[in-house]
C-alpha positions in Angstrom: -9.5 70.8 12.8 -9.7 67.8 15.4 -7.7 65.1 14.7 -10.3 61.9 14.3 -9.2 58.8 16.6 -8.0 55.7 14.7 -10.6 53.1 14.6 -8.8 49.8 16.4 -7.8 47.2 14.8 -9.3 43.9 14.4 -7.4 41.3 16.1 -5.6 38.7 13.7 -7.4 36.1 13.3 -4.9 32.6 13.6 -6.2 30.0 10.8 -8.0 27.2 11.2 -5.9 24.3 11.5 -7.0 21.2 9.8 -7.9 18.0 11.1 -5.4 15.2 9.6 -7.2 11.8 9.0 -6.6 8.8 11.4 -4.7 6.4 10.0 -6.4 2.9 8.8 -6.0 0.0 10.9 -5.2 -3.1 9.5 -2.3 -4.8 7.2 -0.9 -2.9 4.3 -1.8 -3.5 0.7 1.7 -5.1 0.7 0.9 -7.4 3.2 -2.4 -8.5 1.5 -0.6 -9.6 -1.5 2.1 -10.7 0.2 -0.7 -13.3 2.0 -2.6 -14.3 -1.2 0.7 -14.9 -3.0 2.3 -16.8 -0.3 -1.3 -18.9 -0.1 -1.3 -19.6 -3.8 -0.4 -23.6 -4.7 1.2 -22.6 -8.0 4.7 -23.1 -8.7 5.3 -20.6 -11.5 3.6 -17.9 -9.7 0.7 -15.9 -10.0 -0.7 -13.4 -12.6 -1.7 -10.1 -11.4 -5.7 -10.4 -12.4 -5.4 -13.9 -9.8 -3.7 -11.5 -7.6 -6.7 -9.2 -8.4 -9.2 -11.5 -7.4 -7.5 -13.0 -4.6 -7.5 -9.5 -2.8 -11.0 -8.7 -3.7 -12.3 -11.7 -2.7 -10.6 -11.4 1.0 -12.7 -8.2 0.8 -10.4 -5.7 -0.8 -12.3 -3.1 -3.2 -9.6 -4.0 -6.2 -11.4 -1.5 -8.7 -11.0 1.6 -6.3 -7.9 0.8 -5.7 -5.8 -0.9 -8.6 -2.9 1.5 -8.6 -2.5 1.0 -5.2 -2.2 -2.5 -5.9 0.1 -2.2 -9.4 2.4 -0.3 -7.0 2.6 -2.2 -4.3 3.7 -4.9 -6.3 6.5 -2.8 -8.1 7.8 -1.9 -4.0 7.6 -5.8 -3.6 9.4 -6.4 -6.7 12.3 -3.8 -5.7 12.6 -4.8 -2.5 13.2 -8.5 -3.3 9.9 -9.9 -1.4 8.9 -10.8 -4.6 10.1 -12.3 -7.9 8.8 -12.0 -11.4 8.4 -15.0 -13.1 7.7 -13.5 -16.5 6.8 -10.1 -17.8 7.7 -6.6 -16.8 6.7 -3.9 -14.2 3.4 -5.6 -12.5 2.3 -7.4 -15.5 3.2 -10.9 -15.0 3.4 -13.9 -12.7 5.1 -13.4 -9.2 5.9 -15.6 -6.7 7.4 -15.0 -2.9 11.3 -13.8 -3.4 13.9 -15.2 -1.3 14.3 -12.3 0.8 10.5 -13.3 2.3 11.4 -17.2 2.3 14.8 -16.5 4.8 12.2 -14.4 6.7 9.8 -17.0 7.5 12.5 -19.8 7.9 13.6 -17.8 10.8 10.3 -17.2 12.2 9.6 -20.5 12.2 13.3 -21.9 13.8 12.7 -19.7 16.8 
C-alpha cells in the first residue's frame, strides 16, 4: 500500500485585534462639579439633586449617568477638593474643600 501525502496545513490564523475607543474630549465629570459647586452662591453648600441639575442643565445627561456622578463626588470627597457639609457618602450638601481653595489662591497670586 502507498503511503497517502498529508494534506497541508491551514496557516494559523492571528486574531483580530480590537479597536479601543478614542478617548472623550472635554473636562472630567470631576471637573463639572467641581465648576457648578465652585459657581454656587450658597454658603452651606449644595445638595446633590442641585448638583444634579446644575450638571444637566450645562448639558450633562445626569440620568445616563448618575453613578458616574455619585462617584465622582465620593473621589472629591476623599481627596479633600470637597467637603461635606451634612450627610454621608454623596448624599448631602458639599461645598469646595480647602485643598481646591489653596489651589486657586495660588493660581490667582501668580
Amino acid at each position: 500500500m502507498s503511503e497517502a501525502a498529508p494534506a497541508p496545513a491551514a496557516p494559523a490564523k492571528s486574531p483580530k485585534r480590537r479597536s479601543t475607543k478614542a478617548k472623550k474630549t472635554g473636562p472630567t465629570v470631576s471637573d463639572l462639579v467641581l465648576k457648578v459647586v465652585s459657581e454656587s452662591k450658597e454658603r452651606k453648600g449644595i445638595s446633590l439633586a442641585t448638583l444634579k441639575k446644575g450638571l444637566s442643565s450645562s448639558g450633562y445627561d445626569v440620568i445616563k449617568n448618575s453613578f458616574r456622578v455619585r462617584l465622582a463626588v465620593r473621589r472629591l470627597l476623599t481627596s479633600g477638593r470637597l467637603t461635606q457639609t451634612k450627610g454621608t457618602g454623596a448624599s448631602g450638601s458639599f461645598k469646595i474643600g480647602e485643598k481646591t481653595k489653596t489651589v486657586v489662591e495660588k493660581c490667582s497670586n501668580d
